[in-house]
C-alpha positions as CSV (number, residue, x, y, z in Angstrom):
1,X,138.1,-81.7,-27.6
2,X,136.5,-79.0,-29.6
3,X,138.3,-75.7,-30.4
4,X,137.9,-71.9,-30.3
5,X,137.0,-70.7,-33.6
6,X,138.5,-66.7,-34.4
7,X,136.1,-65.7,-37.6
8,X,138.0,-63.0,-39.6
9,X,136.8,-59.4,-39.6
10,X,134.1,-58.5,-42.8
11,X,135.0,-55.2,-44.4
12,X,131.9,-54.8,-47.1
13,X,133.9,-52.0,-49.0
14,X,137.2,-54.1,-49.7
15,X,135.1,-57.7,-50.4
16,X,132.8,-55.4,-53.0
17,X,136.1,-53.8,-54.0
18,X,138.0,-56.5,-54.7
19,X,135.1,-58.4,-56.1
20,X,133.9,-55.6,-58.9
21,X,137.4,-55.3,-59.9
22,X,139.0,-58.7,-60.3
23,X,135.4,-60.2,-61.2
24,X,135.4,-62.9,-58.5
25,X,132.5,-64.0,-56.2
26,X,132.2,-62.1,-53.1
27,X,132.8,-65.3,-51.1
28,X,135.9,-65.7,-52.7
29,X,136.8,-61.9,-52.1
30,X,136.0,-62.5,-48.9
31,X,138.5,-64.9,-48.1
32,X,140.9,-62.9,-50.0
33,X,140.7,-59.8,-47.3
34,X,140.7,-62.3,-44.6
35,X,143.9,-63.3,-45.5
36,X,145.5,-59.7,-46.0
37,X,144.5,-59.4,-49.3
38,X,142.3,-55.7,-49.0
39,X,143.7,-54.2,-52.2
40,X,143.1,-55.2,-55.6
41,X,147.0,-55.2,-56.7
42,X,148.0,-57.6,-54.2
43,X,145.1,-60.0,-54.7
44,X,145.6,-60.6,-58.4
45,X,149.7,-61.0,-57.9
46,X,148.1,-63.5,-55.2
47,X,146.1,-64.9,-58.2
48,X,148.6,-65.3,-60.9
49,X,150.9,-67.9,-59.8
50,X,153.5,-67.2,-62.1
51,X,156.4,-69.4,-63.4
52,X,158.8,-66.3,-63.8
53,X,158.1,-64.9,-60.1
54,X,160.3,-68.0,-58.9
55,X,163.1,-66.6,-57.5
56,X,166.6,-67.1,-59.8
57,X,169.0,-70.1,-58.3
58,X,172.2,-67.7,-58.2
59,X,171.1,-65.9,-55.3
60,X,170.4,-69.2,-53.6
61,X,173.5,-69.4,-51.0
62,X,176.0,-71.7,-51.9
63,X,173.8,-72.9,-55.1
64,X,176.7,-70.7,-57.8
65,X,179.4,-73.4,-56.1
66,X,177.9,-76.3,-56.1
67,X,176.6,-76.4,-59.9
68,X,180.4,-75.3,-60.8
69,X,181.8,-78.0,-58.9
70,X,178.9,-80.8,-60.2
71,X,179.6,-79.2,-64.0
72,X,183.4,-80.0,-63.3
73,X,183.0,-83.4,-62.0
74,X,180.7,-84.3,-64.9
75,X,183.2,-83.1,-67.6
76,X,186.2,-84.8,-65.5
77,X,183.8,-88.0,-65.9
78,X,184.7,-88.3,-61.3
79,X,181.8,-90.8,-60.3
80,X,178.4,-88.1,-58.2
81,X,177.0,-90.0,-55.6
82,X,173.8,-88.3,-54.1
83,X,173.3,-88.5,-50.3
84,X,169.2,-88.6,-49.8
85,X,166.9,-89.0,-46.9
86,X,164.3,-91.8,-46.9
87,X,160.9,-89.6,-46.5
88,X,158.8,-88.0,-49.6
89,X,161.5,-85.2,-49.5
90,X,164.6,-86.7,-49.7
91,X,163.6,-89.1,-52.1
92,X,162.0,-86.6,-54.7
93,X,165.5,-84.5,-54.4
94,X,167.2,-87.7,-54.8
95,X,165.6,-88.8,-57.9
96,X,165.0,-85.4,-59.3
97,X,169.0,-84.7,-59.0
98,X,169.7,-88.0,-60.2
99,X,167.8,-87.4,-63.4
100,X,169.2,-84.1,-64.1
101,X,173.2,-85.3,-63.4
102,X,171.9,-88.8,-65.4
103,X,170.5,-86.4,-68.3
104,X,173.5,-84.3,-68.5
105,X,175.8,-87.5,-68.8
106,X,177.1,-88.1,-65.5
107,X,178.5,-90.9,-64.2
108,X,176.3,-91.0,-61.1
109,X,174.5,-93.1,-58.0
110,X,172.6,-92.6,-54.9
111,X,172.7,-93.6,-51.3
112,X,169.8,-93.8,-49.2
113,X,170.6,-94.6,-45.7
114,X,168.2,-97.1,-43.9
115,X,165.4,-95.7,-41.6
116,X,165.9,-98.9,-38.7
117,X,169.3,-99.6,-38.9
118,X,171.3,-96.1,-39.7
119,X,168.6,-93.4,-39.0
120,X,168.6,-89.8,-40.5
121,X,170.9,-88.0,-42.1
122,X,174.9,-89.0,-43.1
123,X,176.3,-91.3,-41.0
124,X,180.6,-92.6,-39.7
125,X,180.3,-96.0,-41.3
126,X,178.0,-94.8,-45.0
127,X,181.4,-92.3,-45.0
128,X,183.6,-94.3,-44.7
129,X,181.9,-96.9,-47.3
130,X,181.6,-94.5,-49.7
131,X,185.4,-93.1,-49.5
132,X,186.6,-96.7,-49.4
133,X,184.8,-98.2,-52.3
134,X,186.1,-94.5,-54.1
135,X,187.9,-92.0,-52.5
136,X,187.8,-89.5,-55.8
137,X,183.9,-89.5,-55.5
138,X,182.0,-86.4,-55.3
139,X,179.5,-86.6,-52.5
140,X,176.5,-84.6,-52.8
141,X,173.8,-84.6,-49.7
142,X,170.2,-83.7,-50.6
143,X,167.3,-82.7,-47.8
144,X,170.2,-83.7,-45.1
145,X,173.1,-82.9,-43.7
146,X,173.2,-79.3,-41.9
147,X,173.9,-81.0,-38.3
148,X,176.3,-83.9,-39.7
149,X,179.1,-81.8,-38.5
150,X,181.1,-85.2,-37.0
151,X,180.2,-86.9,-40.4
152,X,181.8,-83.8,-42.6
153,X,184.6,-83.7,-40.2
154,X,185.5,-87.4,-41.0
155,X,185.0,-87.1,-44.8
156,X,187.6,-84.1,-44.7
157,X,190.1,-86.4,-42.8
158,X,189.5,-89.1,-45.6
159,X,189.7,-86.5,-48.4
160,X,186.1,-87.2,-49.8
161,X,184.6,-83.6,-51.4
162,X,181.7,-83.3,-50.0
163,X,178.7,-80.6,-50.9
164,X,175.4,-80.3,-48.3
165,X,172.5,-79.5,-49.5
166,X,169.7,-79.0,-47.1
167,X,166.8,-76.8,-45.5
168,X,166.6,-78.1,-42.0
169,X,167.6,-76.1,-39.0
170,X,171.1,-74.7,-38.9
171,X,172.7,-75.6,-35.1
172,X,175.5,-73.5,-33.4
173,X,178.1,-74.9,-35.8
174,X,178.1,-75.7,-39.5
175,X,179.8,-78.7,-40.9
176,X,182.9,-78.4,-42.5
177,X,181.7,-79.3,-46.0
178,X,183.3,-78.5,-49.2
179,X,180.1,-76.3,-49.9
180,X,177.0,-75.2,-48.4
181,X,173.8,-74.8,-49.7
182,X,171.0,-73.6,-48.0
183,X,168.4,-70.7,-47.9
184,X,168.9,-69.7,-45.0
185,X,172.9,-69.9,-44.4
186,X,173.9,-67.4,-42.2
187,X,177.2,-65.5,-43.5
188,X,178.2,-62.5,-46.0
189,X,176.3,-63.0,-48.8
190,X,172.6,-61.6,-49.4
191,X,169.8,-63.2,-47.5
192,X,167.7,-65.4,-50.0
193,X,164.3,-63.9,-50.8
194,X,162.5,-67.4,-49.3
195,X,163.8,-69.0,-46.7
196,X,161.3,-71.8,-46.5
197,X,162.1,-74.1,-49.9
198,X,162.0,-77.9,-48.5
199,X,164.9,-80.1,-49.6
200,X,163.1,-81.0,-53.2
201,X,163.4,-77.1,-53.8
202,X,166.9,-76.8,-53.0
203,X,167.9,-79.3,-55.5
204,X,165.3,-78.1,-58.3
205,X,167.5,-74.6,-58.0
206,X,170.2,-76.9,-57.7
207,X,169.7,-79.0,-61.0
208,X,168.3,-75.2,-62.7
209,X,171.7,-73.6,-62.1
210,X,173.3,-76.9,-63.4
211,X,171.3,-76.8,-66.5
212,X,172.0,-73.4,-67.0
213,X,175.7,-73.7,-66.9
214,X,175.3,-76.8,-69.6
215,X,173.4,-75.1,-71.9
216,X,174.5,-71.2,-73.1
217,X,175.8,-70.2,-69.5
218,X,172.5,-68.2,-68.4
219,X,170.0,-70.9,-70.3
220,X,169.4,-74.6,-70.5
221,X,169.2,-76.5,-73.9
222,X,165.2,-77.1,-74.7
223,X,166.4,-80.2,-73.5
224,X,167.1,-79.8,-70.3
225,X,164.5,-77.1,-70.2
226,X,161.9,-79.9,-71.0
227,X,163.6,-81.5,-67.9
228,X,162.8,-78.7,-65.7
229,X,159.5,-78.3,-66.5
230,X,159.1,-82.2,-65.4
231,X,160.5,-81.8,-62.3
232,X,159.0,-79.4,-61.1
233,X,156.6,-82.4,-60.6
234,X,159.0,-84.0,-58.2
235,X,159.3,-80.8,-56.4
236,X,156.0,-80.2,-56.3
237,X,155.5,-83.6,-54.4
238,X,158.2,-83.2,-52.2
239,X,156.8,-79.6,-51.1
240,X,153.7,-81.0,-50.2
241,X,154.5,-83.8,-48.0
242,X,157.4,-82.0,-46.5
243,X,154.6,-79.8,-45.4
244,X,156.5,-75.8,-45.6
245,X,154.7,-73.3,-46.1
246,X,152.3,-73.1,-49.8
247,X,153.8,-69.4,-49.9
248,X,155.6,-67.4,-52.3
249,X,157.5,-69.7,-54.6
250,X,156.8,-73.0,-52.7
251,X,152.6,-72.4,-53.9
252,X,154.3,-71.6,-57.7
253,X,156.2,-75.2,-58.1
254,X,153.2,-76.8,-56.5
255,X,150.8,-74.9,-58.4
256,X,152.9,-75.7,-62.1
257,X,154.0,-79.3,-60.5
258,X,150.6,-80.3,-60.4
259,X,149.8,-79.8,-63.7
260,X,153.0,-81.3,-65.1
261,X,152.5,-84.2,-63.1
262,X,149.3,-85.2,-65.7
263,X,151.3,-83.7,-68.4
264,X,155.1,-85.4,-68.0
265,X,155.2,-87.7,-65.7
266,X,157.9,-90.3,-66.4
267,X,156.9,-94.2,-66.3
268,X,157.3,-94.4,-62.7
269,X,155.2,-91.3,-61.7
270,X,152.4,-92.1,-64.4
271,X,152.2,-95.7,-62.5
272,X,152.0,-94.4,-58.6
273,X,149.6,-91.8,-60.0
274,X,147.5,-94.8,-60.9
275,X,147.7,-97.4,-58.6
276,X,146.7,-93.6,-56.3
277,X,143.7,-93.4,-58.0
278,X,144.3,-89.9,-59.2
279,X,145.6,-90.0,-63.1
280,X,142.1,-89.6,-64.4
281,X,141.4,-86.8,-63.0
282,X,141.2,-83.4,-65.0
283,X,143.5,-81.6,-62.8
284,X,145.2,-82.5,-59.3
285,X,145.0,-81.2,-56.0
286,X,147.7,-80.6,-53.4
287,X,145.4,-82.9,-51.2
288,X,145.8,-85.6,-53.9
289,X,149.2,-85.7,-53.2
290,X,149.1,-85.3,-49.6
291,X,146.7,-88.1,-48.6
292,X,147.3,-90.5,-52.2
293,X,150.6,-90.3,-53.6
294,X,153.1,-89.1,-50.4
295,X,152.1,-91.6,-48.3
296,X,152.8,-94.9,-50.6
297,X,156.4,-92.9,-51.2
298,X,156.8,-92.4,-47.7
299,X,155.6,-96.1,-46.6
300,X,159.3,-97.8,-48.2
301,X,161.4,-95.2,-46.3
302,X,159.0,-95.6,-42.9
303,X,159.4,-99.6,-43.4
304,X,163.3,-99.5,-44.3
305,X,162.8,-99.8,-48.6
306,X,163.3,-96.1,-49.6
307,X,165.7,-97.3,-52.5
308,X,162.5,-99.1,-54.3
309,X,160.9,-96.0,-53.9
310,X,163.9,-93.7,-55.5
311,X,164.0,-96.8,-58.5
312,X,160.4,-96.4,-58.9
313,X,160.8,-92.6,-60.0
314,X,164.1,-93.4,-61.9
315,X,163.0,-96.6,-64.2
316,X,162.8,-96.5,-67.6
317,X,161.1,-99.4,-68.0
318,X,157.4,-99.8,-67.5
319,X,156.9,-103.0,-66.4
320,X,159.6,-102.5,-63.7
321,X,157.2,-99.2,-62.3
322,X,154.3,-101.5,-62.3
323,X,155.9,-104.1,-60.1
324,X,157.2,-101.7,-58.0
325,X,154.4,-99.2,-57.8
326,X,152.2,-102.2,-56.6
327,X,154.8,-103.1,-54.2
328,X,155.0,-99.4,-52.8
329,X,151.0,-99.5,-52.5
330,X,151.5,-102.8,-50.3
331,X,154.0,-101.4,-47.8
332,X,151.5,-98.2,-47.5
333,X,148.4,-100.7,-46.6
334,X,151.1,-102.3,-44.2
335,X,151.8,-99.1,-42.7
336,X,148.3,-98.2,-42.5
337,X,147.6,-101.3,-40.0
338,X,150.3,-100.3,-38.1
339,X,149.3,-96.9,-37.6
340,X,146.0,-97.5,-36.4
341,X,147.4,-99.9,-33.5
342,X,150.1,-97.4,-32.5
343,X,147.3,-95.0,-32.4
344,X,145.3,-97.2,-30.3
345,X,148.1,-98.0,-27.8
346,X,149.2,-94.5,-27.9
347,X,145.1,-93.3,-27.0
348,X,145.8,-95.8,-24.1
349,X,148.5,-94.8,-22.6
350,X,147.2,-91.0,-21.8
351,X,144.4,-92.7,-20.6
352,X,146.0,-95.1,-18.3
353,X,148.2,-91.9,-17.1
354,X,145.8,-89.9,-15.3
355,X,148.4,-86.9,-14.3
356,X,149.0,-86.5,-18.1
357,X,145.8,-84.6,-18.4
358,X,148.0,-81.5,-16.9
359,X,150.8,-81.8,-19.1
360,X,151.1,-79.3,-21.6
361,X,153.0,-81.5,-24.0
362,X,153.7,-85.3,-24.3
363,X,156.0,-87.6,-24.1
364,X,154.8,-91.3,-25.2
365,X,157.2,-94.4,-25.4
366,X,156.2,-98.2,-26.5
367,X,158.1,-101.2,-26.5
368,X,155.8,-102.0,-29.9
369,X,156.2,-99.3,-31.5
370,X,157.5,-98.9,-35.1
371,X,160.6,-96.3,-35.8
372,X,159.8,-95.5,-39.2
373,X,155.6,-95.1,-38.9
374,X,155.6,-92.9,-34.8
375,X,156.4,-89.9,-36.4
376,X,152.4,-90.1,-38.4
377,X,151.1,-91.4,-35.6
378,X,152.6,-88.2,-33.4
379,X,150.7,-85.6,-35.9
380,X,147.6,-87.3,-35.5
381,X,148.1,-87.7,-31.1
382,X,148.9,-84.0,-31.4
383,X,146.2,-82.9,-32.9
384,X,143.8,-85.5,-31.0
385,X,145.2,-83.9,-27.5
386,X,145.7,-80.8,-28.9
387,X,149.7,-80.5,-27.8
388,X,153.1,-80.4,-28.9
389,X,153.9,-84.5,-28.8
390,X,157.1,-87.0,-29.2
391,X,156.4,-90.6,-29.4
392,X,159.3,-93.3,-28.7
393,X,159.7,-96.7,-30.2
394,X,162.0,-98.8,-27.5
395,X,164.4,-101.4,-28.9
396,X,164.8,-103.2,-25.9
397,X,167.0,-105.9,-27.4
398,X,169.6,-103.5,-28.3
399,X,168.6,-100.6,-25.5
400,X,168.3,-97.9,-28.0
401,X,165.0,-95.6,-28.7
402,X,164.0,-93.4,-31.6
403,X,161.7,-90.6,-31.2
404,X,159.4,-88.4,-33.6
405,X,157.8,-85.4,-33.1
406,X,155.1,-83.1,-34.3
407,X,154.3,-79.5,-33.0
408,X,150.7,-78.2,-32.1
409,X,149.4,-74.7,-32.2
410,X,152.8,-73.1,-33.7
411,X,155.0,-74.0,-31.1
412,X,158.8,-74.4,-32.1
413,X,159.7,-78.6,-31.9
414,X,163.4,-77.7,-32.4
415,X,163.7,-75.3,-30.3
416,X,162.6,-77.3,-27.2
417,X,164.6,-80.5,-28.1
418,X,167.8,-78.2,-28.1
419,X,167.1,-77.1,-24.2
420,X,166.9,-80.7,-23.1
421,X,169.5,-82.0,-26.1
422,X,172.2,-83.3,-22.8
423,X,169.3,-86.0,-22.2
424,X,169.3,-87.0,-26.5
425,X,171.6,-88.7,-28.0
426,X,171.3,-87.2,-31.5
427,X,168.4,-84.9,-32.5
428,X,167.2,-82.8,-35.5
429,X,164.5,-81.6,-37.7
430,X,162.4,-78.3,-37.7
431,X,159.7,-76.0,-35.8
432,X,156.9,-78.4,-37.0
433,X,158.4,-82.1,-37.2
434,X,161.9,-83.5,-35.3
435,X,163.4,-86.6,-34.7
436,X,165.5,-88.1,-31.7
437,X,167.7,-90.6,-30.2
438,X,167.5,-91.3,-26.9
439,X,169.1,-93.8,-24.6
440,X,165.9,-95.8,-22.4
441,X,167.1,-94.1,-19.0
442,X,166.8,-90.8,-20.0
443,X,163.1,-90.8,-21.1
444,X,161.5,-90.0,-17.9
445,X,163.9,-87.0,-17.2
446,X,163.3,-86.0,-20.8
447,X,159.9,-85.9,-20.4
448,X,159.8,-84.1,-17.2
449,X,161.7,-81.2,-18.8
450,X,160.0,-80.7,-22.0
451,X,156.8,-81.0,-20.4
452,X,158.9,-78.0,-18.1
453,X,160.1,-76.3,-21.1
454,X,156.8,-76.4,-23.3
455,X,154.8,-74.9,-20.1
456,X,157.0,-72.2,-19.7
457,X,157.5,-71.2,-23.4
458,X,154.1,-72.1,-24.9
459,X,151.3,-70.1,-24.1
460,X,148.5,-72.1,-25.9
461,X,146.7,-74.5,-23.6
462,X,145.2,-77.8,-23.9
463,X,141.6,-76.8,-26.0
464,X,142.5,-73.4,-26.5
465,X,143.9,-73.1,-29.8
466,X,142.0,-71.0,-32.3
467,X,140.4,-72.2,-35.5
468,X,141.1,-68.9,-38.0
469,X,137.4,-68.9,-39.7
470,X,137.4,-67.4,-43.3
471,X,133.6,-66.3,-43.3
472,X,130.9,-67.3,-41.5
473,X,128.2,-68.3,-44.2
474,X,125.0,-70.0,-45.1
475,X,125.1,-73.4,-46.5
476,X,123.0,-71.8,-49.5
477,X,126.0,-69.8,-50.0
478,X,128.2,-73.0,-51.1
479,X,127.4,-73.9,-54.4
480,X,129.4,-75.7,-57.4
481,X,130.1,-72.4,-58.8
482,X,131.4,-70.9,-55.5
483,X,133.6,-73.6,-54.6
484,X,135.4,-73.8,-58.1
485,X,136.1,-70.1,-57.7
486,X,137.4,-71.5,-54.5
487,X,140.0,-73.4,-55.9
488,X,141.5,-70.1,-57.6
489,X,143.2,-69.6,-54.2
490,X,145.0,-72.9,-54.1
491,X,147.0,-75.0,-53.9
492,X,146.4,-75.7,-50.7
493,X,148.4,-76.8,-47.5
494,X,150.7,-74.7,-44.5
495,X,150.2,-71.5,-44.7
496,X,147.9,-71.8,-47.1
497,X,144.6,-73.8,-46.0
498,X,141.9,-74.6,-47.8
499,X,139.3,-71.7,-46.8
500,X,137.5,-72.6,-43.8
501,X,133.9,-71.5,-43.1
502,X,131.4,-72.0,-40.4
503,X,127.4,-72.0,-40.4
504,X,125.3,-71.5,-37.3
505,X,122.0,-73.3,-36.4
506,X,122.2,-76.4,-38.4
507,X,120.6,-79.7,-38.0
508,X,121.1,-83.0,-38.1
509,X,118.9,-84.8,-40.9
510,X,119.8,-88.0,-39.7
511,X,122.1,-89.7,-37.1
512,X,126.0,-89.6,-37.8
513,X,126.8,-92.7,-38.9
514,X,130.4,-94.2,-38.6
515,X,132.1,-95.4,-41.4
516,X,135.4,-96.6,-43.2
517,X,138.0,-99.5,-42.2
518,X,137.7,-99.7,-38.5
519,X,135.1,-97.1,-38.6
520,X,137.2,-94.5,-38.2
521,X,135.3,-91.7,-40.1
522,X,132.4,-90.3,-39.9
523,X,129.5,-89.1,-42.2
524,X,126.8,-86.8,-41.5
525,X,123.5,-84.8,-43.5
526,X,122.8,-81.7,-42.4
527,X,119.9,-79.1,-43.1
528,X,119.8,-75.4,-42.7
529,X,116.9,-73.3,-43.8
530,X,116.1,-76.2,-46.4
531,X,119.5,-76.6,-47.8
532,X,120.8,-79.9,-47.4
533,X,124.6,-81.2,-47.7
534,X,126.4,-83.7,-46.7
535,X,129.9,-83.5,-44.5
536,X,132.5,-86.0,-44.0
537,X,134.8,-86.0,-40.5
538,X,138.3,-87.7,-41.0
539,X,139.3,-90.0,-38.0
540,X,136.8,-88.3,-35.8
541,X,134.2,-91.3,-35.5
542,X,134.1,-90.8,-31.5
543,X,131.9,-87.3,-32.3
544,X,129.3,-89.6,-33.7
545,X,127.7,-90.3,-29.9
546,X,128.0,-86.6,-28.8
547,X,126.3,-85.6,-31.7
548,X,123.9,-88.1,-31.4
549,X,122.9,-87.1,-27.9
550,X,122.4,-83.3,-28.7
551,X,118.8,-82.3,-28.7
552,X,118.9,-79.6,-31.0
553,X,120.6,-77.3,-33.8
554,X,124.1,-77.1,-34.1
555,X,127.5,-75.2,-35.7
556,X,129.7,-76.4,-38.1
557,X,133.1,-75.6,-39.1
558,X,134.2,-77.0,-42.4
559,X,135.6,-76.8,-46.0
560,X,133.8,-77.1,-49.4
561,X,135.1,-79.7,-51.5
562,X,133.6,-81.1,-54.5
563,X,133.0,-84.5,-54.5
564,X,133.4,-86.5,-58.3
565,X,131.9,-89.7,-58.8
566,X,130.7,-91.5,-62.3
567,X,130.6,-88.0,-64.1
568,X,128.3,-85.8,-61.7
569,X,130.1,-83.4,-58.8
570,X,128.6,-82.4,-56.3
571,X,129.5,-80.3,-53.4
572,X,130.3,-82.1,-50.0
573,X,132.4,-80.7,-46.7
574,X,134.9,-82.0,-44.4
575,X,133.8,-81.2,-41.2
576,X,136.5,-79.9,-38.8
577,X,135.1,-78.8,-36.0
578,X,131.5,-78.2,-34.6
579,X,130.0,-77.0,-31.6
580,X,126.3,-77.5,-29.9
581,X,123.8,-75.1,-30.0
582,X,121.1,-73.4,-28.7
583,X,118.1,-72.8,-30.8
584,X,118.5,-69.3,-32.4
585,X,115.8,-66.3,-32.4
586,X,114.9,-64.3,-35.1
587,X,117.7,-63.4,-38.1
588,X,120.6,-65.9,-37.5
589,X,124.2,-64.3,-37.2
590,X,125.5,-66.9,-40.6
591,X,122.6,-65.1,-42.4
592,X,123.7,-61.5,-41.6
593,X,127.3,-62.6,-42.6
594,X,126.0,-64.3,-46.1
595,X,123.9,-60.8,-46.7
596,X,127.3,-59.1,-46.2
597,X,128.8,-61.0,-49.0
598,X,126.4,-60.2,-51.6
């Protein structure tokens, strides 16, 4: 199902503005105005990623408390237990806490809860656990914890101190913690300047307040500032696979993480880097992180193991990271085969559903189905369909159901869990990604009224979603030097995508060939006015025999990559979307848009 692609406005006088005064290519000035960018000032703060726009931890809410109480507890010698989540997030704050408190001479542990058998979040029975094997512990929750207001309620009754830490969405009630941390806690104080930091963010302001307070008061000992500059590795790849926004000071950590990644990774970081296949390269990519590293984190959380995975980037010894970064690569191949069946099945079952086709959002359950790997598989049917979608693993020994979610075309996930909530059992998450309970009785009713709900508060159909076009271009216009420049806008992820052009009346040089394990990926050589390029489409191999069948030139929409292998790079596209043809007359519209540029 192809999409509607929105090409941004061209304003000649702001590209050859902004590309006389900052001295970049007018391609790249280009994509600069499309984004909001018209005047010079604005585009070179854009360009500077600086470490010292991050915004300081005391104005974080809650953060001032927290690191007094964590300072006390550490010079009391009381035993810090952190509280993570199993996915990329929760374990990178986990591990990058747990290094700082560790650092700083804390007597301190971590507790990751189990995917399958506890679910998300603090739970009644890990509370009591905790208080019982010691009641004067301080309890510290990172990337969870803002909806656990029956789980804070208990730990007040046992007398364990508890501090939250989170950056999920806030519910009618807050728990009763000790302290709150969040960016965007509601209350007295001033509104944080970004409310979109992911867990890992949190606890990086977190551990910098901490620091601070260890070192002179307002600085951290080069120590400890050595520290920082590490972890903002950690949060860099927590950030990324949490998927908020690459804005304001989320784009700064990346940007800064991914160099300090090469530069200071620990003996668990430098081993998933290469058994990822990415610590020879020259620098690193937020896409590196995304489709390489986050994935063989997320795989021990997704299959029940997230401990390994918090060891892996807390071991001192090498040897240790070696086994267990080959382990963690194992379990992501594992989860890999899995995926593509519950892809398969899940493909199926819209088929076999005929009235689905209507729906405006879906509701898929399986008997099959693994908890811990439905919530990738839902991004990918999401996008596939082109709707919000929630896919249910049934446990039909023990009647239970989990659910994941992922949203589609900006709709809010949250928000349309909470107006069918007295059909869940437990929910949470965000606008983009949520999960569920669900008893096996209720699904049908649930689905009926979010399919309800997401037609009457979603206004994007089915194959109408819009494709926001950076420039519309020539393929001459893509060159080595072009697409370097390119990557002066980056990182790149939400919010924050890698540009995204189109070129008209292009041809096939040969037929799309399928390709990959499973053939799920396609690859393609295409020609336009004698410039030749080859494009790669992830997980869309079904295009290969509608391409094949179309007699004549067509349009692509893609982004420029450069593609390194044995010393040469070359440039290369992923192919997003493409449409069929007619065969243009006289000066084609891409080559009135390319003059424009230049």
């Amino acid at each position: 199902m192809h999409r509607i692609w929105r090409v941004a406005p061209h304003d000649r006088g702001y590209v050859k503005n902004l590309s006389a005064t900052l001295k970049i290519t007018p391609l790249v000035a280009q994509v600069l105005v499309a984004r909001g960018h018209h005047l010079p000032e604005s585009a070179e703060a854009y360009l500077a990623k600086k470490l010292t726009t991050l915004h300081d931890p005391e104005t974080l809410p809650g953060v001032s408390q927290a690191a007094d109480r964590i300072v006390a507890a550490i010079q009391s010698g009381r035993r810090i237990t952190i509280y993570g989540d199993y996915d990329v997030d929760g374990v990178t704050s986990t591990s990058l806490l747990w290094h700082c408190l560790q650092l700083n001479g804390a007597k301190v542990d971590y507790y990751i809860p189990s995917r399958l058998e506890e679910g998300y979040g603090l739970n009644c029975e890990a509370i009591r656990q905790l208080s019982a094997e010691d009641p004067s512990r301080l309890l510290v929750t990172v990337d969870c914890g803002i909806s656990s207001t029956a789980e804070a309620e208990l730990a007040r009754e046992l007398g364990l101190e508890l501090i939250i830490t989170d950056h999920h969405t806030i519910g009618a009630k807050l728990p009763c913690a000790d302290i709150l941390v969040h960016p965007r806690l509601p209350g007295d104080h001033p509104p944080y300047a970004f409310g979109e930091l992911c867990g890992v963010g949190v606890a990086f302001k977190l551990a910098w307040a901490i620091c601070a307070r260890l070192g002179d008061g307002k600085k951290a000992t080069p120590r400890m500032r050595e520290f920082l500059l590490s972890a903002v590795g950690l949060a860099a790849i927590g950030t990324i696979a949490d998927v908020v926004p690459l804005v304001d000071e989320n784009r700064v950590i990346v940007h800064f993480g991914l160099a300090s990644l090469l530069e200071r990774s620990n003996p668990g970081l430098k081993e998933l880097l290469r058994i990822a296949r990415v610590s020879d390269k020259d620098s690193l990519q937020a896409e590196d992180i995304a489709f390489a590293v986050g994935p063989r984190i997320n795989a021990a959380g997704r299959l029940g193991q997230a401990r390994l995975a918090v060891e892996l980037l807390t071991t001192p010894d090498k040897e240790r990271a070696v086994a267990l970064a080959a382990y963690l690569d194992g379990l992501n191949k594992d989860r890999q085969a899995v995926e593509r069946k519950i892809l398969k099945q899940a493909k199926q079952l819209v088929e076999e559903n005929a009235e689905w086709a209507e729906h405006r959002a879906l509701v898929l359950a399986h008997a099959e189905w693994h908890p811990g790997v439905i919530g990738i598989v839902a991004t990918r049917v999401a996008e596939h369909f082109q709707r919000p979608t929630i896919m249910i693993a049934l446990d039909k020994a023990n009647g239970a159901a989990q659910g994941s979610g992922r949203s589609f075309a900006g709709f809010n996930l949250h928000a349309g869990l909470t107006a069918c909530q007295t059909l869940l059992e437990t929910y949470g998450g965000h606008q983009a990604a949520a999960g569920l309970k669900i008893r096996p009785t209720e699904i049908e009713a649930f689905r009926v009224a979010f399919v309800e709900f997401v037609a009457a508060n979603h206004t994007v159909m089915p194959g109408s979603a819009e494709l926001a076009i950076d420039a519309e271009v020539l393929l001459s216009d893509i060159t080595l030097r072009s697409v370097l420049d390119i990557q002066k806008l980056g990182p790149f992820g939400a919010a924050n995508p890698r540009p995204i052009f189109v070129a008209s009346n292009v041809e096939l040089v040969s037929p799309p060939k399928k390709m990959g394990e499973g053939e799920r990926h396609l690859s393609i050589f295409v020609r336009q006015f004698g410039q030749r390029m080859r494009g790669v489409a992830f997980g869309k191999a079904d295009w290969a025999d509608e391409m094949a069948s179309h007699d004549g030139p067509i349009a692509i929409c893609f982004q420029p990559v450069i593609n390194r292998f044995q010393g040469r790079e070359s440039v290369e596209f992923h192919l997003i979307d493409w449409h069929p043809e007619e065969p243009l007359s006289g000066t084609p519209s891409s080559q009135l848009a390319s003059s424009a540029l230049q």
